[in-house]
C-alpha positions, 0 to 999 in steps of 0.5 A: 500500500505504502508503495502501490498508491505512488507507483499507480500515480506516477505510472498515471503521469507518465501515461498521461504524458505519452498520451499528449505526445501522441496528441501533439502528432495528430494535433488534437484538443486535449485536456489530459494535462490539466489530469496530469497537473492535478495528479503529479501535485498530489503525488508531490504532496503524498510525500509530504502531507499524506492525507492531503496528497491522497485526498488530491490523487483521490479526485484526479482518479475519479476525474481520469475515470470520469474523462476515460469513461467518454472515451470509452462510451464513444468506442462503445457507440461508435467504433466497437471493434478498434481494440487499439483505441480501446487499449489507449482508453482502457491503460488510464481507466484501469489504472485510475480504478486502482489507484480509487481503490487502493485509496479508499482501503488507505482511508479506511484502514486509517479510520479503522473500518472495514474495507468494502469493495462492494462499494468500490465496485458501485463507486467505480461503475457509477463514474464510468455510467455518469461518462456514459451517460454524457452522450445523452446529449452531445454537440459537435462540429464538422467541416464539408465542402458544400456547393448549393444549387439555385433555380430562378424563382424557387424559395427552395434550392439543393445542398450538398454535402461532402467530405469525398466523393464518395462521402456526401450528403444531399438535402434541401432548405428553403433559408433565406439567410443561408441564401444570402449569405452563400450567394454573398460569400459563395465561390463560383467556378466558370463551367461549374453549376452551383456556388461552392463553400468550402470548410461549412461548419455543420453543428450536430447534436446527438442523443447517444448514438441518434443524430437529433439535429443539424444545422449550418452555421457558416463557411470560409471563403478560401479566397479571401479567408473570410469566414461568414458566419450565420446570426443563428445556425440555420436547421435542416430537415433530417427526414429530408438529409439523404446520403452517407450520414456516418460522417456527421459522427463526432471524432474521437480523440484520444486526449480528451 
């Protein structure tokens, strides 16, 4: 016990920093250095103050359990059979888990009480639900290479979305303000029917594994690197969205 708790912290730290670098290579938005903080100060003051050091492990091991249960939960809804990434995700929770329940026997011994590991078990799995049941409702944003396709005198015109050619989706809008602002900022090419918007932000919002809504949000002008933005994301009709929707699912990341 004297030497497990700081072996599993330090052993979490490094982790944590093999983690940023892969990271950095992918160059990905990562909050594991703020984990990596809270845990390597309270590994220093485990040497120092133990009870205060121990209360501060304590918490950055249900924070790592709690971020790693996201991670873990989007592989589960997402990208079952990557045992790569489940390896990545499943190192810090293990890890975390442990160093809980090394804690929490520390605290107990201390107090005299009997260790209860029913209740370390139950503890554990409600902070890995709790990262589950984030998804419950999620946001997120991803790039396509929009063109539109207006006709004269129609309120409504085409969109269609794409990441590759074989990777799009078609759908309809009736949005004036989405008009304007493509017919604007749009790019048009001689030879070329429709008005290209390169880099549109498509805002998505999920329910767990269920897409609940889409909406525009705006778009960069590649030429001028104007980035014209909507005053309020513009709403498309699901039922009439057809075509490849898996590319509107979040991305993992490893770091988060």
């Amino acid at each position: 016990m004297k030497y497990a708790i700081p072996l599993l912290t330090s052993l979490l730290c490094i982790y944590g920093l093999f983690i940023i670098y892969l990271v950095m290579l992918f160059g990905e938005v990562v909050y594991t250095p703020f984990l990596i903080l809270a845990t390597f100060i309270g590994l220093g003051l485990f040497f120092i103050r133990r009870k205060t050091g121990s209360i501060i492990i304590l918490i950055a091991s249900i924070a790592w359990l709690f971020f790693y249960a996201e991670r873990a939960s989007f592989l589960f809804l997402y990208d079952r059979q990557n045992m790569g990434r489940w390896i990545f995700v499943g190192i810090p929770i293990v890890l975390a888990a442990l160093l809980f329940i090394l804690l929490y026997k520390s605290r107990q011994d201390s107090l005299a009480k009997p260790f209860q590991m029913k209740f370390a078990a139950f503890a554990i799995l409600s902070i890995l639900s709790l990262g589950f049941l984030t998804f419950a409702r999620k946001t997120h944003t991803n790039e396509f290479n929009c063109w539109y396709f207006f006709e004269p005198d129609q309120k409504e015109f085409k969109i269609t979305l794409a990441i590759t050619p074989e990777h799009l989706l078609t759908t309809t809008s009736h949005s004036p303000e989405l008009k304007a602002l493509v017919l604007k900022y749009g790019l048009r090419y001689e030879g070329r029917e429709g008005i290209y918007c390169p880099e549109t932000k498509i805002n998505v919002v999920t329910r767990f594994k269920k897409i609940t809504a889409v909406a525009i949000s705006g778009f960069r002008n590649s030429n001028t690197n104007y980035e014209a933005i909507l005053p309020e994301p513009v709403e498309l009709d699901l039922a009439n969205l057809n075509g490849d929707k898996t590319t509107l699912e979040p991305r993992f990341s490893i770091g988060y």
